[in-house]
N, C-alpha and C positions, 0 to 999 in steps of 0.2 A: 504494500500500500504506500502510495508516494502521500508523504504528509509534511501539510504547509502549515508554517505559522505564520501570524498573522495577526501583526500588534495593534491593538486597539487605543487610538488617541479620545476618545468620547468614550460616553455611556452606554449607549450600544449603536449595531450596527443595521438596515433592515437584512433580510435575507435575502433577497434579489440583488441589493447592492455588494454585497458581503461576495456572493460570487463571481460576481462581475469583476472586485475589485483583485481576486483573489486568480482572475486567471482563466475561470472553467468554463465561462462563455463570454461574447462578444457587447452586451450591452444587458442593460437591468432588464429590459423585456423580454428576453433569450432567460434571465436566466426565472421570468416570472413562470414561463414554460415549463422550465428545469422542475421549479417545485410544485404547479400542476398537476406534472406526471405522473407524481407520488415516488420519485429517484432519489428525494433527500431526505438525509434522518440528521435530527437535530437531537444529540444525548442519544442516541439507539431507537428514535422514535420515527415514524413517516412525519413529515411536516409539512403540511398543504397552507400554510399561510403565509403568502405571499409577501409581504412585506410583518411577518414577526421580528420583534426585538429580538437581538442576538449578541448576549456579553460576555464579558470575558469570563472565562474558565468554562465555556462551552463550544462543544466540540458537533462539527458538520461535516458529514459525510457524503458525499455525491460520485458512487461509482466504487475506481480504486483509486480516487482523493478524499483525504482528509483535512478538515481544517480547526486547527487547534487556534482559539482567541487569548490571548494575553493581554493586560494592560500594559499600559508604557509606564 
């Protein structure tokens, strides 16, 4: 599993933007798709909501990427 980290300057991030920023698609609509599809688990879970808060010390998974949030 190739896993990113990926430091958090704010409080959180949305989820659409979080992947976008992150590499795994081309724009936040791409990646509003992504989580549509039912492809991402946020914590081990499916997460269908498209723009969820996402902070640090949680972990998003889409595929064989992972993303680990950290504060700065």
């Amino acid at each position: 599993m190739n896993t990113i980290a990926f430091d958090l300057d704010r409080e959180y991030i949305e989820l659409n933007q979080l992947l976008k920023l992150a590499g795994l698609c081309d724009s936040g609509g791409a990646g509003k798709q992504l989580v549509a599809s039912g492809d991402v688990l946020v914590d081990g879970a499916v997460e269908l909501r498209k723009t969820a808060k996402i902070r640090a010390g949680q972990t998003v998974v889409l595929g064989s990427n992972k993303i680990c949030l950290r504060a700065c």
